[in-house]
C-alpha positions, 0 to 999 in steps of 0.5 A: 500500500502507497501513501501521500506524506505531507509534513510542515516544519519538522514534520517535513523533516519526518516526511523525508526521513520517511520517504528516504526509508520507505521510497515504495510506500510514498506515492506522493510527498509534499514539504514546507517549512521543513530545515534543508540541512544541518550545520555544526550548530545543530549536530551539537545541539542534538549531540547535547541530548542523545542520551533520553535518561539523563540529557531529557527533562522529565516533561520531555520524557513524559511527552514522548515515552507514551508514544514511542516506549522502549523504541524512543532511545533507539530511535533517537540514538540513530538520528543523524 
């Protein structure tokens, strides 16, 4: 089954990530407002927070654990 993606801002980043990795499930993409790159300065702000249980406050934590449970650190550790 295909799909039409369509993302905004960071959802644009999630939508060509997910292209990238399903290019048969993606019909049709559709971005805006999405970064194009990532400088030095945003390969260290991510590097800063790589690790979820120490580097993430408990509010992050709280917010995005419900959603991706055990997969969040892993998911998290393969970005960039």
């Amino acid at each position: 089954e295909k799909f039409n993606v369509v993302g905004w801002s960071d959802g644009a980043i999630a939508a060509v990530l997910l292209a990238a990795k399903y290019p048969e499930r993606v019909e049709k993409l559709i971005i805006f407002g999405g970064n194009a790159y990532f400088d030095k300065d945003d390969v260290e702000a991510f590097e800063s927070t790589r690790d979820v249980s120490t580097q993430w406050s408990k509010r992050m934590l709280e917010t995005h654990l419900p959603v991706y449970g055990d997969d969040l650190q892993p998911m998290w550790s393969s970005a960039i």
